[in-house]
C-alpha positions in Angstrom: 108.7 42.6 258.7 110.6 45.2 257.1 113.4 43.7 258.5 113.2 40.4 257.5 112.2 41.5 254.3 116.1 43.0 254.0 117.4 40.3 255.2 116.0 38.1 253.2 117.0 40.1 249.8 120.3 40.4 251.0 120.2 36.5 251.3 118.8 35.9 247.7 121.2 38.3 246.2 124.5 36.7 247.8 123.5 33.2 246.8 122.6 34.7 243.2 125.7 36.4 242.8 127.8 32.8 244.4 126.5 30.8 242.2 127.0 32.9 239.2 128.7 31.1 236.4 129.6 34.6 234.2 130.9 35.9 237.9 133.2 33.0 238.6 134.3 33.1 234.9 135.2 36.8 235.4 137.0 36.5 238.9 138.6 33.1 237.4 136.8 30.8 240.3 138.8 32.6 242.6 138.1 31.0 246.1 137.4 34.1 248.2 133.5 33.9 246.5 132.9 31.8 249.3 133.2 34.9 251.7 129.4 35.4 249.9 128.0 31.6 251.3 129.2 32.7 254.6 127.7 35.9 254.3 124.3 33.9 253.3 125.0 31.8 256.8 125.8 35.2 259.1 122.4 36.3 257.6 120.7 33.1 258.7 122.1 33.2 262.1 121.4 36.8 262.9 117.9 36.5 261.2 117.8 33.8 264.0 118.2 35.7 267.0 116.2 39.0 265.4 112.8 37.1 265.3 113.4 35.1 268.5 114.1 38.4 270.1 111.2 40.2 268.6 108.4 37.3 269.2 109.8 37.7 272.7 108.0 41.3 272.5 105.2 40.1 270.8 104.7 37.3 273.5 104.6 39.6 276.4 102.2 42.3 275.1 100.0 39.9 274.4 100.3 37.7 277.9 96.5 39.5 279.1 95.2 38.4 276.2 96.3 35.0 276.3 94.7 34.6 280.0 91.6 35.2 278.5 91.7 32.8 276.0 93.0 30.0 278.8 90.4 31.3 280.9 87.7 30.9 277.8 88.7 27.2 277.7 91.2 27.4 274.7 94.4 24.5 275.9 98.2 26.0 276.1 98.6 24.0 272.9 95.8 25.8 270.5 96.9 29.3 271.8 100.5 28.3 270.9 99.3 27.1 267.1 97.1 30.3 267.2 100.3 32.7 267.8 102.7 30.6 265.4 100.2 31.0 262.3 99.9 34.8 263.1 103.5 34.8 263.2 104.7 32.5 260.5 101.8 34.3 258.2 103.7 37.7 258.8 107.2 35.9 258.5 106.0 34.4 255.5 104.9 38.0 253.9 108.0 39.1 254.6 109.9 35.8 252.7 107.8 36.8 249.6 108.6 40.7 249.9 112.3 39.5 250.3 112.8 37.0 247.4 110.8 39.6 245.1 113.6 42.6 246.5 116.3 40.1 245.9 115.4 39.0 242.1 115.0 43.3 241.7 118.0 44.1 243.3 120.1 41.4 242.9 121.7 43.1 239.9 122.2 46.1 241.3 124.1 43.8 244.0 126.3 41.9 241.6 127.5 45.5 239.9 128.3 46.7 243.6 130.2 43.9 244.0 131.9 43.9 240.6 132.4 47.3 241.1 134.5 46.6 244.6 136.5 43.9 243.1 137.5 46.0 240.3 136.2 44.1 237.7 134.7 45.6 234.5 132.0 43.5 233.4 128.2 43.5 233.5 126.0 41.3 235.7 122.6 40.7 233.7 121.3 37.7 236.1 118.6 38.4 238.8 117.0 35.0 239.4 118.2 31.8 240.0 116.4 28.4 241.5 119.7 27.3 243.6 119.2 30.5 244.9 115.6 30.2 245.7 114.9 27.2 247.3 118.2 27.5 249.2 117.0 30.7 250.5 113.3 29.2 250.9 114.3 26.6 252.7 116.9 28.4 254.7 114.3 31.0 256.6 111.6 28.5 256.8 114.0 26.4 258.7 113.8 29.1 260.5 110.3 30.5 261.3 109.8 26.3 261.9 112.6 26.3 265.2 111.4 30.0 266.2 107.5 28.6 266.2 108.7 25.7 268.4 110.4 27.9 270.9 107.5 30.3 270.6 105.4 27.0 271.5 107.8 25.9 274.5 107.4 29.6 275.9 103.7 29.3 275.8 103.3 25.8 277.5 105.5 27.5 280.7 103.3 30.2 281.1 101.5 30.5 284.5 97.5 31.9 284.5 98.3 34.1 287.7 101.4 35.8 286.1 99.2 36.0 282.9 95.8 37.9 284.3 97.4 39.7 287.2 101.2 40.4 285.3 104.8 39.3 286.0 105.6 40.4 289.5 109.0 42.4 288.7 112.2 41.8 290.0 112.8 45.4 290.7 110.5 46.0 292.9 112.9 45.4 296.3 116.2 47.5 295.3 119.0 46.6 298.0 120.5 50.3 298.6 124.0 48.9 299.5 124.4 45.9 296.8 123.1 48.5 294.1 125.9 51.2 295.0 128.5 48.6 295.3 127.5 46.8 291.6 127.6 50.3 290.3 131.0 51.0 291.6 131.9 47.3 290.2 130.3 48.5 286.2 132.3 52.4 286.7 135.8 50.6 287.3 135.0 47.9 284.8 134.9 50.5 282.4 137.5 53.0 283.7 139.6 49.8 283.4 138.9 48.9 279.8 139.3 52.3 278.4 142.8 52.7 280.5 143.6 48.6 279.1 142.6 50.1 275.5 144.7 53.4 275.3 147.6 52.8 278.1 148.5 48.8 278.1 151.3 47.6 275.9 149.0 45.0 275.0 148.5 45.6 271.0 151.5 45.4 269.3 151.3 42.2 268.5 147.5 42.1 267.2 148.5 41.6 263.1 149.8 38.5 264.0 147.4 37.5 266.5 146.9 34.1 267.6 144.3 32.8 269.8 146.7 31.4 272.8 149.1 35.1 272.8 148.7 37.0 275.1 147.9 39.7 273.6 144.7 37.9 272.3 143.9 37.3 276.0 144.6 40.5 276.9 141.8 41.4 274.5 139.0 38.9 275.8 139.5 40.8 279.1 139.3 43.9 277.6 136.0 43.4 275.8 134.4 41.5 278.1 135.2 43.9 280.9 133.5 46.5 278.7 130.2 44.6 278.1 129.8 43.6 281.9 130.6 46.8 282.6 128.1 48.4 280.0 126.0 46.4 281.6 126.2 47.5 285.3 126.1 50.8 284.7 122.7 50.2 283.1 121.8 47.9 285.5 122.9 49.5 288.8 124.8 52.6 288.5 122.5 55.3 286.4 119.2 53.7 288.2 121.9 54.5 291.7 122.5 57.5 290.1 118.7 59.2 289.2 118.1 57.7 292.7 120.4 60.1 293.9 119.6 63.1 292.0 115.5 62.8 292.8 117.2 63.6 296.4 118.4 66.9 295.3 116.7 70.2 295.6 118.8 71.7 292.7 117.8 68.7 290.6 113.9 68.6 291.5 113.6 72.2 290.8 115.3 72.0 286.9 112.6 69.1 286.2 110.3 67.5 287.0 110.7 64.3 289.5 108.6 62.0 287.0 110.9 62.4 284.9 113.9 61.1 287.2 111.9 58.4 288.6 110.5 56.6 285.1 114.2 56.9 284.0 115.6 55.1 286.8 112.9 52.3 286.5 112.9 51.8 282.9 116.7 51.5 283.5 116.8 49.0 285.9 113.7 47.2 284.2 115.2 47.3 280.8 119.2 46.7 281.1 119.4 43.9 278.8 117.5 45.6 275.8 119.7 48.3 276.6 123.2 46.1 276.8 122.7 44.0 273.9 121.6 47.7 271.9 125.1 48.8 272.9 126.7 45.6 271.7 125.1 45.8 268.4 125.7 49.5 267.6 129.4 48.9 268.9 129.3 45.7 266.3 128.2 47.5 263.8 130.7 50.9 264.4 133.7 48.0 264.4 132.5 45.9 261.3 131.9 49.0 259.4 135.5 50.5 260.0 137.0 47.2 259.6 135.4 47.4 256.2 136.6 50.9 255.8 139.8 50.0 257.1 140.4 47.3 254.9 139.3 49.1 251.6 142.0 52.2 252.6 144.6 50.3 253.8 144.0 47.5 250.9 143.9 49.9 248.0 146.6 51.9 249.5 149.3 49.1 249.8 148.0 47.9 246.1 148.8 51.7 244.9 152.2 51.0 246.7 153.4 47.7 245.6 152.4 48.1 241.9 151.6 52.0 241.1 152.9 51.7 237.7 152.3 49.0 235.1 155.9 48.0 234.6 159.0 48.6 236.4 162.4 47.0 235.0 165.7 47.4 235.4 167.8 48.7 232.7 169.5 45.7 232.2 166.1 44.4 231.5 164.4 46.4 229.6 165.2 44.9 226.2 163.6 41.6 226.9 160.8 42.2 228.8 159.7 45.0 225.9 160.3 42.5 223.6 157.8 39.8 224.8 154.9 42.7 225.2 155.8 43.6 221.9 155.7 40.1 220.6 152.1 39.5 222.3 150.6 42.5 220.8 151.3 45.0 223.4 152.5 48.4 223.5 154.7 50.4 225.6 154.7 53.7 226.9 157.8 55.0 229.0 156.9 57.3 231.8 160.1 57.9 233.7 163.3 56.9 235.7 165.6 57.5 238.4 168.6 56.4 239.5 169.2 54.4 242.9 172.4 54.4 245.3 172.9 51.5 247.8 174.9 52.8 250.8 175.2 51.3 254.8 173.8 53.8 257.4 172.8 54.0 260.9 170.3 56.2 262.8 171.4 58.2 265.4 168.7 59.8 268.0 165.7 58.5 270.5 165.1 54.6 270.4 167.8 54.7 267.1 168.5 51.0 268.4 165.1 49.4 268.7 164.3 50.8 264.7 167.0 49.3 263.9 166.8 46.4 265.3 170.4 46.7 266.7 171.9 46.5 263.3 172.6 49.0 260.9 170.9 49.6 257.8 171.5 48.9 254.3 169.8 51.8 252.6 168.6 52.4 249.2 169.1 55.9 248.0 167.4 58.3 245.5 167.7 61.9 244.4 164.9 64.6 245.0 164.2 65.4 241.5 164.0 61.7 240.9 161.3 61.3 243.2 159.6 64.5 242.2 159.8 62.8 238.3 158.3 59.8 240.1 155.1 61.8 241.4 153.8 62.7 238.7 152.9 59.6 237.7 151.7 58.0 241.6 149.5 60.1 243.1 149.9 58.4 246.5 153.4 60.0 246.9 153.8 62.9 249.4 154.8 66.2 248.6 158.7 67.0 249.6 160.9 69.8 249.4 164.6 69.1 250.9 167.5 71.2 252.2 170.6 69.7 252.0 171.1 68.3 255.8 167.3 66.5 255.5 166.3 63.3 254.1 162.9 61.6 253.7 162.5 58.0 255.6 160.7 55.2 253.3 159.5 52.1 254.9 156.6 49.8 254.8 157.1 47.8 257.3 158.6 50.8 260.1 155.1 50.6 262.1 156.2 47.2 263.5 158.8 48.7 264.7 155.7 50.1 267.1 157.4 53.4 267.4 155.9 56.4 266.6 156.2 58.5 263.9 157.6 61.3 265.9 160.5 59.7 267.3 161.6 58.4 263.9 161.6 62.1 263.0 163.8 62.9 266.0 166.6 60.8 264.3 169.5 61.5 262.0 171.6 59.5 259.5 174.7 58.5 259.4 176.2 57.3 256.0 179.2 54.8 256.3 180.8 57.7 253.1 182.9 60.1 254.8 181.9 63.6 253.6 178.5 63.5 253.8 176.8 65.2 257.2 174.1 63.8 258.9 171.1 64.2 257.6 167.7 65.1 259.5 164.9 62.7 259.0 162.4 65.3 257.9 159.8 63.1 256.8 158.4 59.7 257.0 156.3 57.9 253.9 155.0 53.9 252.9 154.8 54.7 249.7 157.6 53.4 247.4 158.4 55.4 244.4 157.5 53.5 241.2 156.6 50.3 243.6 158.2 48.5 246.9 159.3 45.2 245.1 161.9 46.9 243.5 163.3 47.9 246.9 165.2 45.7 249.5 164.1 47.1 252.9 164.3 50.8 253.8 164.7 53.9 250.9 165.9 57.2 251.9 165.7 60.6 249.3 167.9 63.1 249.6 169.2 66.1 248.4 170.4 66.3 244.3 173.5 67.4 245.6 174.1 64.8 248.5 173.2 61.8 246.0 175.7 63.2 243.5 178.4 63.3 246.6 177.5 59.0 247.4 179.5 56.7 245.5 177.6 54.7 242.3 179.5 51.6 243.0 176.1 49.9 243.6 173.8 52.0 241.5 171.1 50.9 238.8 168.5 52.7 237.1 164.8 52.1 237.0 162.6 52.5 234.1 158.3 53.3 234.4 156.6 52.4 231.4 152.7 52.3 230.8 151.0 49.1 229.4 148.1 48.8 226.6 146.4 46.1 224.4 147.0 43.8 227.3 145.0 42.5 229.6 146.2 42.4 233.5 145.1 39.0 233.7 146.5 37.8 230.5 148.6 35.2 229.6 152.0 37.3 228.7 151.5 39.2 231.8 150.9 36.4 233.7 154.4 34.7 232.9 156.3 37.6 233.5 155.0 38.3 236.4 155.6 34.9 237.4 159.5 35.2 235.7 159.8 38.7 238.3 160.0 36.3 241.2 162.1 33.1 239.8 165.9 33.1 240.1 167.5 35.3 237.8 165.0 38.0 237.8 165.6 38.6 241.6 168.7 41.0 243.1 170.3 39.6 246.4 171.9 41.3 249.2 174.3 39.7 251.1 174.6 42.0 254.2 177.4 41.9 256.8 176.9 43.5 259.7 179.4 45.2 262.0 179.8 47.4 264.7 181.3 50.4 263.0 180.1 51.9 259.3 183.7 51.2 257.9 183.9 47.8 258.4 180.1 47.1 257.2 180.1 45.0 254.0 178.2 44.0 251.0 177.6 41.7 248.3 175.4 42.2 245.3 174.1 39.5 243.0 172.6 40.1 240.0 171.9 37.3 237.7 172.7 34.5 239.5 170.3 31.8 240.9 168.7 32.7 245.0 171.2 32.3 247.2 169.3 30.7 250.5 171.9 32.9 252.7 170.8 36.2 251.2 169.6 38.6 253.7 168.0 41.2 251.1 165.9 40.2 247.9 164.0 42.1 245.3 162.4 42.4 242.3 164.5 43.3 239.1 161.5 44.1 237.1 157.7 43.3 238.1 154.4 43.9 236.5 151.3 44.8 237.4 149.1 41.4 236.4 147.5 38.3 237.9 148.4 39.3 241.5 147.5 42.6 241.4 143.9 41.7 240.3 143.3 38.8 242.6 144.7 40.7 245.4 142.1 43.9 244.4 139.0 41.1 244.0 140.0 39.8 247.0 140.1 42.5 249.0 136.6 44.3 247.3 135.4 40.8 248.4 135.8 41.3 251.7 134.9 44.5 251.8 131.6 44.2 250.6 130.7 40.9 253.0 132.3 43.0 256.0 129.9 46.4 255.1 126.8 44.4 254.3 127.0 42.7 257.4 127.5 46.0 259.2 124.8 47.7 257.5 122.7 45.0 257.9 123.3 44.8 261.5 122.4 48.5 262.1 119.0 48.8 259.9 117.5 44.7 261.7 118.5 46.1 265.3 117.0 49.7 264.7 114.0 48.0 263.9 113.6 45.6 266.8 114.5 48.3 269.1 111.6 50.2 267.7 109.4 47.5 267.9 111.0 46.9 271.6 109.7 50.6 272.5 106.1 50.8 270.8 105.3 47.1 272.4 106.5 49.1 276.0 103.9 51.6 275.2 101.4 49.5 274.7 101.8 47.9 278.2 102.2 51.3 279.9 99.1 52.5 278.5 97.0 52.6 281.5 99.7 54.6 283.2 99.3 57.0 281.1 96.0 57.3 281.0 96.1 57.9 285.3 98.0 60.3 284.6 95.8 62.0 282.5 92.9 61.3 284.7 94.9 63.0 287.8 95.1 66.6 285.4 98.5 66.2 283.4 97.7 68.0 280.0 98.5 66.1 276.6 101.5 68.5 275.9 103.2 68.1 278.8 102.7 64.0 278.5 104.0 64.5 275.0 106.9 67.0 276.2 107.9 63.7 278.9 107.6 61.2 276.6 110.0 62.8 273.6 112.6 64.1 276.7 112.3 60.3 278.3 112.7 58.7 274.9 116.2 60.8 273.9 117.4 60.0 277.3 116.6 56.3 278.0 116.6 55.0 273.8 119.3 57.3 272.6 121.6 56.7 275.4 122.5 53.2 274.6 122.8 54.3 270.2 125.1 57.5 271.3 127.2 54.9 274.2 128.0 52.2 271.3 128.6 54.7 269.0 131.3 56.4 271.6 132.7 52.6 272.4 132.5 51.5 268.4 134.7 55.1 267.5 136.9 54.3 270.8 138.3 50.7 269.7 138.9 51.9 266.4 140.9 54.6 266.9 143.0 53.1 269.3 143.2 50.0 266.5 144.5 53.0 264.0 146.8 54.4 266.3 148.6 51.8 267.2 148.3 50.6 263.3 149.1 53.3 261.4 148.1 52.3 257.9 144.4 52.3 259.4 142.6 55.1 257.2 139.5 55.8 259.6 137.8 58.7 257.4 135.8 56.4 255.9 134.8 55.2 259.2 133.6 58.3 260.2 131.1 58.8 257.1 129.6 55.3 257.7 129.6 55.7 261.4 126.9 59.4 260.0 124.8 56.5 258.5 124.4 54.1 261.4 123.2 57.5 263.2 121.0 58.8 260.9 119.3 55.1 260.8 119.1 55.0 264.6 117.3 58.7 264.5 115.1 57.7 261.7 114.0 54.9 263.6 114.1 57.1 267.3 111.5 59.6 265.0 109.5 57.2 263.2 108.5 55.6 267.2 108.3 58.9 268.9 105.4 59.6 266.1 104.1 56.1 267.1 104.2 56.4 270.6 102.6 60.1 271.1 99.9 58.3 268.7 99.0 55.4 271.1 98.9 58.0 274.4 96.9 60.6 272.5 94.3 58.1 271.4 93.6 57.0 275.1 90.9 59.0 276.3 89.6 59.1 280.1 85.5 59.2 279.4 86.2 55.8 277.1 89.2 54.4 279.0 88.4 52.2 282.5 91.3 51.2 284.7 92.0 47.5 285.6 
């Protein structure tokens, strides 16, 4: 109930905050709010399959009971009304607790989201009807196609299986087929772990397209892993306990209950299990997307636009003139001078970064760069000899060579004079912004820039922006101006096979050129882009994390409610073992040392798989920022261990009340 109750707020408040007038006035209607309707829909769907799944438990603690009543002369169909009431009342609790968390919280969750997007406003709705009945009518939909099913389960029943219990299927193990599916599940997943960290599969997964290969290559991959996460709970740790009650070392460090209960609640239980994995894995991979995206999305907006304006000298005059003219004032920060110069790389794999061409490279001094840092924080720390140089490049991971090797090479300047300078470093971040740039910037030496010719030089100006608003109209057209015609530099590049004979053209001025290999920017402001890009991305964020968070704290809960409805069933077990002379402690010492070993297994597996597959994704993609992950990924535990505590308690309750003078057996 708690459960639903979360997911229903979380419902309410995405709905509120969609159809939000003062929202979409802020965010000026932009599109991606409809990331929050199909956040409403993932909630519907996953609501779905918790309370079929959990009504599934319900149904078979209660399948005694309901022989009885069949046996007391109540028909299939009153017993199936019967157990939808009970369950639509408690469902229905659980609506009301939601929608009054959602009208309480649903500010809190509009300033969250504002608050992502980057947006500076208060929120002060917390209800609204379209929200209501949508969300009414949503869940009830619902708890109306669960009670059916619920219904349809009821009517297949069989008396026998009902009084005397569900013969199990476990009850013949075949020695040889077990051992053989449990060698199947172990190479499964030695195979999927050996696909994720050794195949040349990924490169190609930014631009992924359902009929690649590579996207093929990761179906395998991932369903090799589940059916393998699934044999191994299925065949090879019940093969495995099998094999260990045979030892004497083993029997003699515990106690062969303990082996034996294991191995059966393994065999008995493997889909609970599997689909526990797949959620906590889920959950690992949603939240590091999440945190993946925020990093990588706040780090390429720092990059692209760090400082409010950039222009070109040449431009200065006019584009200060219209902030002026609009109310605006400026505040200049810095500049530098940049160098244009043909180069080539000369070391491991030289040819493939490169891309068997060589490179027309944009140059800037040290102290210019060091001027530039103090005003981007994003920019790494450097300190240059004069034989090293620091590599700039935001596009050098698709290259998919690693950092290392890039660091192995040298360059070569087409200037004579001028030794070969040692990559020492390697950075995305552009100084002052990487529209300003036309591919690939190097910084060197004050004394090696001074050497390079200043044929094709121009100087950069920073400037700070106020009384303006990011989104306003003066902003807006000259951001808009930065990528039309004359405000755009051209590079025509013509390649050769030696330095000397490399040449280029420069335009400046002058309307595109469609044959121009190189453009950029020859002033740009931080405006309209900018912000929808940030909103955007906070957007996404937040629908990515909810979901993930969501995910986590729903399955948590059915798991518990998996594990106290087991201990109802297994009651009488317990109380033969009491009746045969096991004390209460060491009942309670088996059931906390069986719980951490058959519950937590499945929480601390996922957990393993969900870290795995996204550090693999961030090594083979650099920009993926993962310490973030690893914060959220604490959370998800610390839910699962709440939850792990919370039924321990439970469970230690229900075998402590059983007494043997009270209790008969059946």
């Amino acid at each position: 109930m708690v459960a639903i109750s979360l997911l229903v707020m979380a419902a309410y408040a995405s709905l509120t905050a969609y159809t939000d007038e003062h929202l979409r006035t802020l965010v000026n209607s932009n599109p991606m709010l409809v990331m929050l309707l199909v956040l409403f829909v993932a909630i519907l769907v996953f609501s779905l399959l918790i309370i079929f799944y959990a009504n599934r438990f319900l149904l078979q603690q209660q399948h005694q009971e309901i022989g009885v009543e069949i046996l007391s002369g109540l028909s299939r169909g009153q017993i199936a009304r019967l157990f939808s009431y009970e369950n639509v009342l408690g469902e229905g609790l659980a609506l009301v607790a939601g929608l009054v968390l959602g009208m309480l919280f649903s500010k809190l969750y509009g300033m969250l989201l504002l608050r992502l997007m980057n947006v500076s406003a208060q929120i002060d709705r917390w209800f609204s009807f379209e929200a209501l009945w949508m969300t009414v009518v949503g869940f009830l939909v619902i708890f109306i196609v669960i009670a059916l099913i619920d219904s349809f389960r009821i009517s297949r029943l069989k008396l026998a299986q009902l009084v005397y219990g569900r013969v199990s299927r476990t009850t013949s193990p075949h020695p040889r087929r077990d051992f053989a599916l449990a060698c199947v599940g172990l190479a499964l997943l030695i195979a999927s772990y050996v696909g994720l960290f050794k195949l040349d599969w990924f490169p190609t997964i930014e631009n992924m397209r359902f009929d690649q290969a590579s996207s093929f290559a990761l179906y395998f991959i991932s369903f090799a892993l589940f059916v393998g996460v699934w044999l191994c709970y299925r065949n090879a740790l019940p093969v495995f306990l099998s094999w260990l009650r045979r030892q004497h070392w083993a029997f003699t460090r515990r106690h062969l209950l303990d082996f034996a209960v294991a191995g059966k609640k393994f065999r008995q239980h493997y889909q609970s299990l599997s689909l526990t994995t797949l959620f906590v894995t889920a959950s690992i991979v949603m939240l590091g997307s999440a945190a993946a995206m925020f990093a990588f999305g706040n780090r390429s907006l720092q990059e692209e636009v760090p400082i409010d304006l950039v222009t070109d000298r040449q431009h200065q005059a006019q584009v200060l003139k219209k902030i002026a003219d609009a109310g605006g004032r400026s505040k200049r920060l810095t500049y530098f001078s940049i160098k244009i110069a043909p180069a080539q790389l000369t070391g491991p794999r030289h040819e493939q970064i490169m891309a068997g061409h060589t490179l027309p490279l944009e140059i800037i001094s040290l102290t210019d760069y060091q001027k530039a840092s103090r005003h981007q924080n994003d920019l790494l720390p450097l300190n240059l000899k004069r034989t090293q140089s620091m590599y700039i490049s935001r596009d050098f991971y698709l290259q998919h060579v690693p950092e290392r090797v890039l660091l192995q090479n040298k360059v070569k300047l087409a200037q004579s004079g001028i030794p070969d300078l040692q990559i020492k470093a390697f950075s995305r971040s552009y100084p002052l912004g990487g529209y300003l740039f036309f591919n690939n910037l190097l910084v060197v030496n004050d004394s090696v820039f001074d050497q390079l010719s200043s044929k094709n030089s121009r100087e950069l100006l920073a400037y700070q922006v106020k009384r303006l608003q990011p989104a306003g109209q003066t902003l807006t057209e000259l951001d808009e101006a930065s990528f039309k015609d004359r405000a755009m530099r051209q590079l025509i590049y013509h390649d050769a096979k030696h330095l000397k004979d490399v040449q280029m053209t420069l335009l400046r001025d002058e309307p595109q050129d469609d044959q121009a290999d190189y453009l950029s920017n020859n002033y740009y402001v931080r405006g309209p882009v900018h912000a929808l890009i940030e909103r955007s991305l906070g957007l996404a964020v937040f629908v990515v994390g909810t979901l993930g968070i969501l995910t986590t704290f729903a399955w948590a809960s059915i798991f518990s409610l998996r594990q106290l409805a087991e201990a109802q069933n297994d009651r009488f077990e317990y109380l033969t073992m009491k009746k045969i002379g096991i004390s209460q402690s060491a009942l309670t010492r088996f059931v906390v040392n069986y719980h951490r070993f058959v519950y937590l297994l499945p929480v601390l597996f996922g957990t393993i798989n969900g870290l795995l597959i996204m550090q693999v994704v961030g090594g083979n993609l650099d920009h993926l920022q993962l310490r973030l992950l690893y914060l959220l990924t604490g959370i998800i535990l610390i839910i699962y261990e709440g939850f792990h505590h919370f039924t321990i308690r439970r469970y230690r309750r229900i075998i402590e009340q059983l007494k043997p003078s009270t209790q008969r057996l059946k």
